[in-house]
N, C-alpha and C positions, 0 to 999 in steps of 0.2 A: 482668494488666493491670486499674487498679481499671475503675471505672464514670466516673469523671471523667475520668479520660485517657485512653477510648475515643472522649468525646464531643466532647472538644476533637481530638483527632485525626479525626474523622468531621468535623469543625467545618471543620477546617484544609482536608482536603482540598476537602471543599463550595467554602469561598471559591478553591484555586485553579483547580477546574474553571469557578467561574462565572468567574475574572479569565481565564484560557484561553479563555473562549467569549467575553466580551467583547472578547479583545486580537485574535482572530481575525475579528469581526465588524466590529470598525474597520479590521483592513487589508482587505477584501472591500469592503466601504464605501467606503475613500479608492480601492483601485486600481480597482473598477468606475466611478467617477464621474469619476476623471482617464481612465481607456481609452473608455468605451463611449461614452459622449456624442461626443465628436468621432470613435473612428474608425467609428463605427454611428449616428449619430444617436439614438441610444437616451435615456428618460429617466434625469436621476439615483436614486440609490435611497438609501432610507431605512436606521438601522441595526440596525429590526426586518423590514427586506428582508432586509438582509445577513446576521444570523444564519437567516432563513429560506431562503436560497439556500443558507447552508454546509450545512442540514440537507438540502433537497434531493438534493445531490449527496453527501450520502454515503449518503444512501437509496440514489440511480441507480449509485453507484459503486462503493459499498464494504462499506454495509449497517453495520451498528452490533456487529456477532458478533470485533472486536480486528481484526487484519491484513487489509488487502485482499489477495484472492487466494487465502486460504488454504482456499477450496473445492474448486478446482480441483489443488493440489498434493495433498491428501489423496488424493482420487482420481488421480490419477497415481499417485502412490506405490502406490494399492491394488492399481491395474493394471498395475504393474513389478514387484511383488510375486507376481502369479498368473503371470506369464511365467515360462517356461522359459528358463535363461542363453542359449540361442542367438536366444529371441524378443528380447530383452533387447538383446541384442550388436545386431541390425539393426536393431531400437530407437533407440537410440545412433548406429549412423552413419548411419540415417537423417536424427538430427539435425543432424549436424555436418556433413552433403551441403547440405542446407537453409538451415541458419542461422549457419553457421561455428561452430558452438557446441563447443568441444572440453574436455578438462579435462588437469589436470599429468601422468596419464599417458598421457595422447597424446603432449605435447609429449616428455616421457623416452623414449618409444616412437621418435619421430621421431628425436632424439638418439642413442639407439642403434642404430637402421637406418642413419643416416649414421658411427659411424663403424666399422662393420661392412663 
């Protein structure tokens, strides 16, 4: 790849991140200023508010490191990993007692106990 069509690639992507951060700061803008004022009494906000609030909350939410969440499934995984298959198996239905959380072989499982 020369030296000129890295930079124009480097170029390219720069403008869609900023058109991305602006297209996102104008809906945070229009939907904060049509919502919060009348149902909060709150003031309008500006739309170096509004990109300042998207950054905000991915600070408090999601952090800038690609996917939210994905600190806690690592370590899950790590911790499913040191288990023993029987920690594992209680593991499991511990979930699915909890959170209805089950996967396709449960359902196969169930389908085969029924018509057994």
């Amino acid at each position: 790849m020369s030296r000129k069509s890295r930079l124009e690639w480097g170029l390219k992507i720069f403008a869609m991140i900023v058109l991305f951060t602006a297209a996102m700061g104008a809906a945070v803008m229009w939907l904060w200023n049509w919502l919060a004022p009348d149902l909060f009494g709150w003031h309008p906000i500006g739309f170096g508010q509004a990109i300042g609030l998207l950054v905000l909350c991915r600070l408090l939410v999601g952090g800038f490191r690609g996917r939210a969440g994905g600190h806690w499934r690592g370590r899950l995984a790590e911790r499913l990993e040191a288990m023993t298959p029987e920690e594992r198996e209680k593991f499991r239905a511990g979930l699915r007692g909890r959170c209805g959380w089950h996967s396709p072989a449960d359902d196969e499982a169930k389908r085969h106990g029924a018509e057994t």
